[in-house]
C-alpha positions as CSV (number, residue, x, y, z in Angstrom):
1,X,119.2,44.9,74.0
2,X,119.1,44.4,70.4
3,X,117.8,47.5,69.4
4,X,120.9,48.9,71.7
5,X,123.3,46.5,69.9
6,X,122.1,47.8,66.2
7,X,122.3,51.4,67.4
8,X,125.7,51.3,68.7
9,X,126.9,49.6,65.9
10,X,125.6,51.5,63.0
11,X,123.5,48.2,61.8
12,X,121.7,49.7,59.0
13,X,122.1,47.6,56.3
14,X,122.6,49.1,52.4
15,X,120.2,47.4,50.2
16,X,122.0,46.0,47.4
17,X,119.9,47.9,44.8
18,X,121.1,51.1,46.2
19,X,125.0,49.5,46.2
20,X,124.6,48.2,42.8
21,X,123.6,51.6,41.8
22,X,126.7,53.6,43.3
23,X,129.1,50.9,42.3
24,X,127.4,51.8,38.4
25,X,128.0,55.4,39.2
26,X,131.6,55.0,40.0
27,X,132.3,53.0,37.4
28,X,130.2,54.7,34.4
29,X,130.4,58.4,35.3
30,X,134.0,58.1,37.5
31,X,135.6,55.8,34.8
32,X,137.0,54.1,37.7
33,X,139.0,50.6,37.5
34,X,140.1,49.8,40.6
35,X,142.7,47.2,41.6
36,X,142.0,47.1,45.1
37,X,138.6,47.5,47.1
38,X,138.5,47.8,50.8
39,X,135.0,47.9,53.0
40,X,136.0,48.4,56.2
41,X,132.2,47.8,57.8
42,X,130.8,45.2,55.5
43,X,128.1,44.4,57.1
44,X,126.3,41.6,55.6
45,X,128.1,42.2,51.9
46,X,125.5,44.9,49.7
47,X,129.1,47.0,48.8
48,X,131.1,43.5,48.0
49,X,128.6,42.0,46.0
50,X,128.4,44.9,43.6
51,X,131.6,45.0,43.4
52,X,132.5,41.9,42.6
53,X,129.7,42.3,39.7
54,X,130.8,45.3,38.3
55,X,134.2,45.4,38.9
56,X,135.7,41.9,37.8
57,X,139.4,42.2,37.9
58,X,140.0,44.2,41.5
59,X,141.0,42.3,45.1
60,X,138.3,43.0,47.9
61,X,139.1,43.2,51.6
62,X,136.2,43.0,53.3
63,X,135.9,43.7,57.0
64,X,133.3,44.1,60.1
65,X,132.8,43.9,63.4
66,X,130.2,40.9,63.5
67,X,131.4,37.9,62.5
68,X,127.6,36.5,62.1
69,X,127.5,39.0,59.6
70,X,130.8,38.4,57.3
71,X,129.7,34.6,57.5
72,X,126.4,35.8,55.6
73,X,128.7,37.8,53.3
74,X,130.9,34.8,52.6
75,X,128.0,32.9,51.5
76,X,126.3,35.8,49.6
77,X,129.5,36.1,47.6
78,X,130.7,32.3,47.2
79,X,129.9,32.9,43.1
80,X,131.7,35.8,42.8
81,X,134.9,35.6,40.7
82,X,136.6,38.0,42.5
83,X,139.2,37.5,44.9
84,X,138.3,38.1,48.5
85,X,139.2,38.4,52.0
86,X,137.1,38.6,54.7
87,X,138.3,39.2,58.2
88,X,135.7,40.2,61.4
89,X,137.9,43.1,62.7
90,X,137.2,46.2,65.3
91,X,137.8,49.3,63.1
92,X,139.1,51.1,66.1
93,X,141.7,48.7,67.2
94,X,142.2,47.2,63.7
95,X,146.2,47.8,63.3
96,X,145.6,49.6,59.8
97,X,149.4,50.7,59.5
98,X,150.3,47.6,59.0
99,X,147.7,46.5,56.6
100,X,148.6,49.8,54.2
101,X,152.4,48.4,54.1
102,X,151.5,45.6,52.4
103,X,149.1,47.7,49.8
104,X,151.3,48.8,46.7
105,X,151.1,52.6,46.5
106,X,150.9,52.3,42.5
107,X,147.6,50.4,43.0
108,X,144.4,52.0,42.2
109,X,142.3,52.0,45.6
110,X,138.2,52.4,46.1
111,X,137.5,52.4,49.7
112,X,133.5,51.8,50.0
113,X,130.8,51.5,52.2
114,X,128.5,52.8,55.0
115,X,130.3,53.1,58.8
116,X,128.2,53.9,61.9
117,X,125.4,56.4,61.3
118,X,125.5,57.5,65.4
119,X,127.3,60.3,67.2
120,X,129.9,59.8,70.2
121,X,127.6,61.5,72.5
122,X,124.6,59.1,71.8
123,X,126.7,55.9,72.0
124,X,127.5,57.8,75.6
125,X,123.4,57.7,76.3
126,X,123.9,53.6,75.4
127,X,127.1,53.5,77.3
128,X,128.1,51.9,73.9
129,X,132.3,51.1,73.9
130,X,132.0,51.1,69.7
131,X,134.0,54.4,69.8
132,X,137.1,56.0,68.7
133,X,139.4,57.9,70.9
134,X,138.6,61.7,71.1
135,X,140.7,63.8,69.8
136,X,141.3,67.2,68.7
137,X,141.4,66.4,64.9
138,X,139.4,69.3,64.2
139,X,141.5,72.0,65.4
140,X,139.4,73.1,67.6
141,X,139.1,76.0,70.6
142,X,137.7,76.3,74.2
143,X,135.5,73.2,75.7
144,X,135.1,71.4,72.0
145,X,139.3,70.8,72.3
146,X,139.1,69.6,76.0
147,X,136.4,67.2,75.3
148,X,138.2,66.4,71.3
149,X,134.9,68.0,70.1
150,X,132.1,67.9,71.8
151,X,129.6,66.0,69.8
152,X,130.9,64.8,66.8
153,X,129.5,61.4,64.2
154,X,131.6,58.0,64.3
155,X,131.7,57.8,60.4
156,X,133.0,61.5,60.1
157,X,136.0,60.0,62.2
158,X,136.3,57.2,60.1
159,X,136.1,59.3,56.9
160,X,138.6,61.5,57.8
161,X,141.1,58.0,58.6
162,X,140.1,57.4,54.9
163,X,141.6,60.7,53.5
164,X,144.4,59.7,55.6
165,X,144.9,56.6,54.0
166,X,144.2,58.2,50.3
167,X,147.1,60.6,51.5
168,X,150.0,59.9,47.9
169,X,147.7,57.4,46.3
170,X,145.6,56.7,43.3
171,X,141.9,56.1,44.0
172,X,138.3,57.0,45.1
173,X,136.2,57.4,48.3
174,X,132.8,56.7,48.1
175,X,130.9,56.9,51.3
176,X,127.4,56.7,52.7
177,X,126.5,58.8,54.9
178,X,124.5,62.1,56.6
179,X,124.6,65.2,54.4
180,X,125.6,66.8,57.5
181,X,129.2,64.6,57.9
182,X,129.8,65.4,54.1
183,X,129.8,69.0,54.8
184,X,132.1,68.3,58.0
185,X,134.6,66.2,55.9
186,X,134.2,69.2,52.8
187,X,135.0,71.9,55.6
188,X,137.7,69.9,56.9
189,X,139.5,69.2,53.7
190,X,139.3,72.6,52.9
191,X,140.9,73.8,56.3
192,X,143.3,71.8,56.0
193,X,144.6,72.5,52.2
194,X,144.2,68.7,51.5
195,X,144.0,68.0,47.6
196,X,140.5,66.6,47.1
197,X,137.8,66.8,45.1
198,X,134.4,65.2,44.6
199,X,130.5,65.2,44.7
200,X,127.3,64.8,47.1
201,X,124.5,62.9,45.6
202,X,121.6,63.5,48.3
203,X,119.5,60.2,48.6
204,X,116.3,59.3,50.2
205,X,117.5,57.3,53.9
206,X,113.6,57.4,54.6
207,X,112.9,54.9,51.3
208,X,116.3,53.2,51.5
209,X,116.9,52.9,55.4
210,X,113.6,53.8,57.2
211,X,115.0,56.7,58.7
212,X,114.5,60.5,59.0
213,X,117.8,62.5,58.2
214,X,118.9,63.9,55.5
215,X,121.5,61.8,53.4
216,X,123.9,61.4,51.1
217,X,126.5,59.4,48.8
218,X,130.1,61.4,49.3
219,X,132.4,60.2,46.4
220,X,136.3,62.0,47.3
221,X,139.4,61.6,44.7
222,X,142.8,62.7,45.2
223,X,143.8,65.7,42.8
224,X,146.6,67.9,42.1
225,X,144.4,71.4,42.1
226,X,141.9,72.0,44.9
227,X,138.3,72.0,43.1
228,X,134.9,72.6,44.3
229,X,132.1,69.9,45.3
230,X,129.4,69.9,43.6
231,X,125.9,68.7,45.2
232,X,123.5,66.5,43.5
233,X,119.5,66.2,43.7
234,X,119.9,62.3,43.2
235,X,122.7,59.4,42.2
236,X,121.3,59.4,38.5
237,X,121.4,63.2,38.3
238,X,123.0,64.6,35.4
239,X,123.4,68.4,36.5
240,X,124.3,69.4,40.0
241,X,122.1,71.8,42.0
242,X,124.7,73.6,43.2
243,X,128.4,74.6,44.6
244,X,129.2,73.2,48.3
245,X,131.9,76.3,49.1
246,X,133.6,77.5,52.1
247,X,134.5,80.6,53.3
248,X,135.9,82.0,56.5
249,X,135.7,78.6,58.6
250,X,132.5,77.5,57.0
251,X,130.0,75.7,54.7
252,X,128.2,78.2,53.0
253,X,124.5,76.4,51.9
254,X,123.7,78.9,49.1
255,X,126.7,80.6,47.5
256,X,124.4,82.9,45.5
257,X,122.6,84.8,48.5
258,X,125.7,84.6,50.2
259,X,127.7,86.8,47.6
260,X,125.0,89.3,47.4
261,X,125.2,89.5,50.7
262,X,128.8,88.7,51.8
263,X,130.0,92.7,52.8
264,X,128.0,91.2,56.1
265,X,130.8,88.7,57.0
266,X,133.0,89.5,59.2
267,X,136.2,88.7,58.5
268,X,138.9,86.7,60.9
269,X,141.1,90.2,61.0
270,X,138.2,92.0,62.3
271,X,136.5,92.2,65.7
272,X,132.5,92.8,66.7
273,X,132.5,94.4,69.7
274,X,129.2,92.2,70.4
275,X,129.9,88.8,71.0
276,X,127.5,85.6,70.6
277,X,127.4,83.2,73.6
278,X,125.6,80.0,74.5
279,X,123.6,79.6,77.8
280,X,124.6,77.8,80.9
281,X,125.9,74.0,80.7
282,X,125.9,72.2,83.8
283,X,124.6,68.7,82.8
284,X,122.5,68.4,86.1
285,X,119.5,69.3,85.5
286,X,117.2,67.7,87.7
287,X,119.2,69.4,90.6
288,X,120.2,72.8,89.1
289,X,116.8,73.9,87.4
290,X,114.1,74.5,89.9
291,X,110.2,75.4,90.3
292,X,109.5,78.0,92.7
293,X,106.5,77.4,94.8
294,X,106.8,80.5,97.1
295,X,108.5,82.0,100.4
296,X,112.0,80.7,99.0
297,X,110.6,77.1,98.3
298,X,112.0,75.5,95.3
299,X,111.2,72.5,94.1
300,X,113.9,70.2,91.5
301,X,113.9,67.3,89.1
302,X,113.5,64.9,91.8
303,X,110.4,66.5,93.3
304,X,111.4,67.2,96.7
305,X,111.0,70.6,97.9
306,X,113.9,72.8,99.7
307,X,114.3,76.6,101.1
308,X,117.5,78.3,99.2
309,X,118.2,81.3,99.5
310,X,118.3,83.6,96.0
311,X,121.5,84.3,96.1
312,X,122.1,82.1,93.6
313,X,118.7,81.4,91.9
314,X,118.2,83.2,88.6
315,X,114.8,83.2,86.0
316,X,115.5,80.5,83.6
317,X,114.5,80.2,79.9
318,X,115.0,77.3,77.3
319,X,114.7,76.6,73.7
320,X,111.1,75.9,74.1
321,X,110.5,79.2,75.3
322,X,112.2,81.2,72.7
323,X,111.1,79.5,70.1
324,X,107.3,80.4,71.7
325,X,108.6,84.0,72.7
326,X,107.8,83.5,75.9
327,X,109.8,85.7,78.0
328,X,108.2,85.0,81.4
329,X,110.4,82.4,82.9
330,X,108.4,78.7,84.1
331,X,111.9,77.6,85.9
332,X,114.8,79.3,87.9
333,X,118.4,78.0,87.8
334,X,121.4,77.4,90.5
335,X,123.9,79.9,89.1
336,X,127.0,78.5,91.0
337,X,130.2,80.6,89.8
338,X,130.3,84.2,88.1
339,X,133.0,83.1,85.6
340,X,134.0,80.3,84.7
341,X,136.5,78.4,87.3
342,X,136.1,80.6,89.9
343,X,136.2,78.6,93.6
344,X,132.7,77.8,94.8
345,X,133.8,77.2,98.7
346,X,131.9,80.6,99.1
347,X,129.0,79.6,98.7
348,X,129.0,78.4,102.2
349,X,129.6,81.1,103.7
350,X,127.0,83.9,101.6
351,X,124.6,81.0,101.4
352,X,124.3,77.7,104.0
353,X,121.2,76.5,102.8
354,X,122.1,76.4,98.7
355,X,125.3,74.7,100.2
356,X,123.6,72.4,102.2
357,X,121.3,71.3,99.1
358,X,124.4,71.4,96.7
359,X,126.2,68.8,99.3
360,X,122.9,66.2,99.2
361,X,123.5,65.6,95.1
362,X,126.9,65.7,95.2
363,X,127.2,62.8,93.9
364,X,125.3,63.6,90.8
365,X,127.8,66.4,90.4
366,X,130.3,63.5,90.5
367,X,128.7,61.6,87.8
368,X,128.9,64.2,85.1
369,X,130.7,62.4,82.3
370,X,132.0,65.2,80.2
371,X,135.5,66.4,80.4
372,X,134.9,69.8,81.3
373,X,134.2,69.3,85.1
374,X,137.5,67.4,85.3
375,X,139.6,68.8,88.3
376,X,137.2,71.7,88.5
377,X,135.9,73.2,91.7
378,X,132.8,71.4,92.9
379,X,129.7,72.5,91.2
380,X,131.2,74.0,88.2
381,X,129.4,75.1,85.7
382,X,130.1,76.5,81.7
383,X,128.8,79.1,80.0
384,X,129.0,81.9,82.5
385,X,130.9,85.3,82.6
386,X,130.1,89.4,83.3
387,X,127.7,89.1,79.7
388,X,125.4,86.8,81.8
389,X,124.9,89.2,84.3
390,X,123.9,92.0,81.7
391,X,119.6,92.8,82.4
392,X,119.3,93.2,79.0
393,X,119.5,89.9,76.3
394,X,118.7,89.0,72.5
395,X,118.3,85.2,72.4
396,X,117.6,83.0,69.8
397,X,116.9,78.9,70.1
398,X,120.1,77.0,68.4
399,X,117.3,73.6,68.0
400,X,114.3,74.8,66.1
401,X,114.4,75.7,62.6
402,X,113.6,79.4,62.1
403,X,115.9,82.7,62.2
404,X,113.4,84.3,65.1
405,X,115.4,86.5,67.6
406,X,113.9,87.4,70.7
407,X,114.4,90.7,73.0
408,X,114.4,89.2,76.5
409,X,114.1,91.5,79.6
410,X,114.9,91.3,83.1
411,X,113.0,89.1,85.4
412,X,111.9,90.5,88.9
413,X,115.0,92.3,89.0
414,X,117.5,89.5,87.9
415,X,119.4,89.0,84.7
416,X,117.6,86.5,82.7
417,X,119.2,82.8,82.3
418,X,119.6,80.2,79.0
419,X,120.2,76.8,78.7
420,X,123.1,75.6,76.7
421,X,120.5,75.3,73.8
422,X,120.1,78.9,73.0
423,X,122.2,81.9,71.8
424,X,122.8,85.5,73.2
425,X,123.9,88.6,73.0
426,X,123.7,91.3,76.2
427,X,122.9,94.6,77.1
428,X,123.2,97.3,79.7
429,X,120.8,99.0,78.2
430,X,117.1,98.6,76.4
431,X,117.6,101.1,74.0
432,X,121.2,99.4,72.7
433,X,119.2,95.8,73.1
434,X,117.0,97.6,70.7
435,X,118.8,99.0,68.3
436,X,120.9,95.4,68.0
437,X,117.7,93.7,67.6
438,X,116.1,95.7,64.9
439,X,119.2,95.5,62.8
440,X,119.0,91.5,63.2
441,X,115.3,91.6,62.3
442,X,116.0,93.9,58.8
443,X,115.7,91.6,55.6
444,X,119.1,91.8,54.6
445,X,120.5,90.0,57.5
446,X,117.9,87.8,57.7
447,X,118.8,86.5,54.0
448,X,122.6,86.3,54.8
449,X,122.4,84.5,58.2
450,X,120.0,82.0,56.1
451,X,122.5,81.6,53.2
452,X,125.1,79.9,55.8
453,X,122.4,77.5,58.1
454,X,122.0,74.2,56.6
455,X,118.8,73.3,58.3
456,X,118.8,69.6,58.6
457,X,121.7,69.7,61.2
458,X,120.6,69.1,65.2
459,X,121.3,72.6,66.1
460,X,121.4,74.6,62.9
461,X,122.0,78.0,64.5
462,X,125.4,77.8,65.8
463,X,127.4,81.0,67.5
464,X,129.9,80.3,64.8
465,X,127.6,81.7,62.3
466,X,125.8,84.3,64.2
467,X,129.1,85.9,65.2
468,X,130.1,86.4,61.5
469,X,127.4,89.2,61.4
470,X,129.2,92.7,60.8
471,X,127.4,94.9,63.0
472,X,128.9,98.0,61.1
473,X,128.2,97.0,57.5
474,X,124.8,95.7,58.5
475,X,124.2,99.6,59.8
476,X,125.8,101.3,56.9
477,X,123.7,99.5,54.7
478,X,120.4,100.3,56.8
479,X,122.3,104.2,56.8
480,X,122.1,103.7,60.6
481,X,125.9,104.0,60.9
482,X,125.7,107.4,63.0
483,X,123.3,105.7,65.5
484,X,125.9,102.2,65.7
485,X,128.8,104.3,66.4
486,X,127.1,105.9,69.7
487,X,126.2,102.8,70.6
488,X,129.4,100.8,70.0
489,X,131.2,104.0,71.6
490,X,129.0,103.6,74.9
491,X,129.6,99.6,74.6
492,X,133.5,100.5,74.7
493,X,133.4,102.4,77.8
494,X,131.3,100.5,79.5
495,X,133.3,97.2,78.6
């Protein structure tokens, strides 16, 4: 239970060293003097205490969840000479309107500290209740805006309430937290036209906090001209490794490849006639992905054994098996609608016994807790339309860490199946599946698709990036332009 307790709260503690230094950073490199400091997530005091040592004339509201732990802050900071409030307070139901109406707007603000290093969808896994309301802050299309984005980190919410706050005032943002929510908060400003700019200093979390991601100090100020962020190897760096920019929609991770490289994007105006898609989600695994044992028997997550008909049942691969190019399917998949939505009462009729099983774990069905299945016909399932049913498929696993596309065939006459893991594009035919995949294999694109990953993120290779390849560029440039306009002519008529 505690380790549940420190997860869902974000309990990671800065060590003061590493506070002292940032606080130094801000104040010697920044030449900030702030009159106001506010910590929303406290925690047991690292950010107040080096505050109130190197910043000796500014007013410190200190808050947190854990009241054990703003009593050990109190007593850390009972020297200090500064003048401070502490208050135990839930962030999310903290009434911060108010508390901003009582800050004077003239005031120079530094909003500090470390919030929650934990995603929405793993406090789900804890059934933690430490969680914002979802919303669709990011703009977003398709199933991330019914769910208010999929998967997204609590302290890039909380962030993004900061630049909020910051919103006609003086001040600084100095955060801690993973190099992949700075990019997220970098992207967002950007979209949004907000007047920010600011720095990444990468630190080590492994040293600092004993754990394996990839991290960062993000320091944000309010300014009248939009200018870049620049990226630093450490918090006492002097030159920065590089610009953080953004172009069409996203992050680019080396600016340099990417402009030798950027007649390859494919612009918002312009339209690929081959579309990247991500496999199958049904979040029921255990009853949708099966082991055939012969004569129709199928055997599921629960390891009881059923005849099914195969009306339904299609060759299944996962990330695991892309990665290994392993084209032979191990598992077979309950493929319950053709498109997504579509009324899955049918299945009764063309298939009794799939029904039958179906109607046993209905109650699993039930218990999916993701948005999408709400008032949805029973069984639905995401991820599915006419490209899925295409024999011919390049796939490529959005987990692992390599730019390896795979040419996946037809499996005892079926259409091959994905998980929700891996990418795709399909094919009527082998020789345009070909074609396709020898372009995405050339050096060029290769080098291009790599300038835009940033590969400590979960699932570094996103459909968002993949579908900014140019299909026609990448073929005039390998002067197989003659050859892509047969194939995009047949792709037209057939489609």
């Amino acid at each position: 239970m505690s380790n549940k307790i420190k997860k869902e709260f974000g309990d990671f503690q800065t060590p003061f060293k590493l506070a002292e230094e940032i606080v130094s950073l801000l104040k010697n490199k920044y030449k900030i003097k702030p009159e106001i400091t506010i910590e929303p997530s406290c925690g047991k005091g690292s950010f107040v205490c080096a505050t109130c040592k190197l910043f000796t004339n500014t007013v410190i509201y200190a808050f947190d969840i854990n009241q054990n732990y703003i009593n050990i802050a109190q007593k850390q900071c009972q020297n200090c000479g500064n003048f401070i409030r502490f208050k135990a307070a839930d962030f999310f139901k903290y009434n911060w309107k108010s508390f901003f109406k009582n800050i004077d707007v003239r005031k120079e603000l530094l909003i500090i500290g470390n919030p929650p290093w934990i995603t929405n969808s793993e406090l789900g896994s804890i059934n933690g209740k430490n969680i914002p309301i979802k919303k669709n802050f990011d703009k977003n299309k398709g199933i991330e805006a019914i769910t208010g984005k999929a998967n997204f980190d609590i302290s890039e919410w909380i962030i993004l309430q900061y630049l909020q706050w910051m919103q006609n005032r003086n001040g600084t943002i100095a955060q801690l937290c993973k190099f992949s929510v700075a990019r997220k908060i970098i992207n967002h400003i950007e979209k949004n036209n907000m007047n920010y700019k600011g720095d990444i200093y990468l630190i080590d979390a492994q040293k600092e906090f004993n754990v394996s991601v990839k991290a960062c100090l993000l320091v944000i100020k309010p300014t009248l001209n939009k200018k870049n962020f620049f990226i630093y190897k450490t918090i006492n760096s002097k030159k920065p490794l590089h610009v953080v920019k953004r172009h069409n929609d996203i992050i680019v991770r080396n600016i340099e490849i990417f402009d030798k490289w950027n007649k390859f994007l494919l612009t918002n105006k312009k339209k690929s006639p081959y579309i990247w898609r991500t496999g199958i989600k049904h979040d029921c695994a255990k009853v949708m992905e099966l082991e055939y044992l012969g004569n129709n028997n199928y055997k599921n997550g629960f390891n009881e054994v059923f005849v099914l008909e195969d009306n339904y049942i299609y060759p299944l691969l996962k990330s695991s098996d892309i990665a290994n190019k392993n084209v032979e399917p191990r598992k077979w998949v309950l493929v319950t609608q053709k498109k997504v939505g579509e009324n899955t009462d049918l299945i009764a009729k063309l298939a009794p016994l799939t029904w039958k099983y179906l109607m046993k774990y209905k109650k699993c069905f039930e218990n999916r807790k993701s948005k999408i299945y709400k008032n949805k016909p029973m069984f639905s399932i995401f991820g599915i339309g006419e490209y899925s049913f295409r024999p011919w498929k390049i796939a490529i696993s959005g987990m692992y860490k390599k730019i390896d596309f795979v040419l996946v065939p037809p499996f005892k006459q079926k259409p091959t199946m994905f998980d929700d893991t891996i990418n795709f594009l399909s094919f009527n035919s082998l020789e345009e599946a070909t074609f396709i995949y020898n372009l995405l294999k050339s050096k060029s694109v290769l080098e291009f698709l790599d300038s835009m990953i940033f590969w400590d993120a979960k699932r570094p290779i996103t459909t968002k990036i993949l579908n900014k390849i140019n299909f026609y560029e990448v073929a005039k440039e390998l002067k197989l332009l003659k050859e892509y306009k047969k194939f995009n002519k047949q792709y037209n008529k057939n489609h």
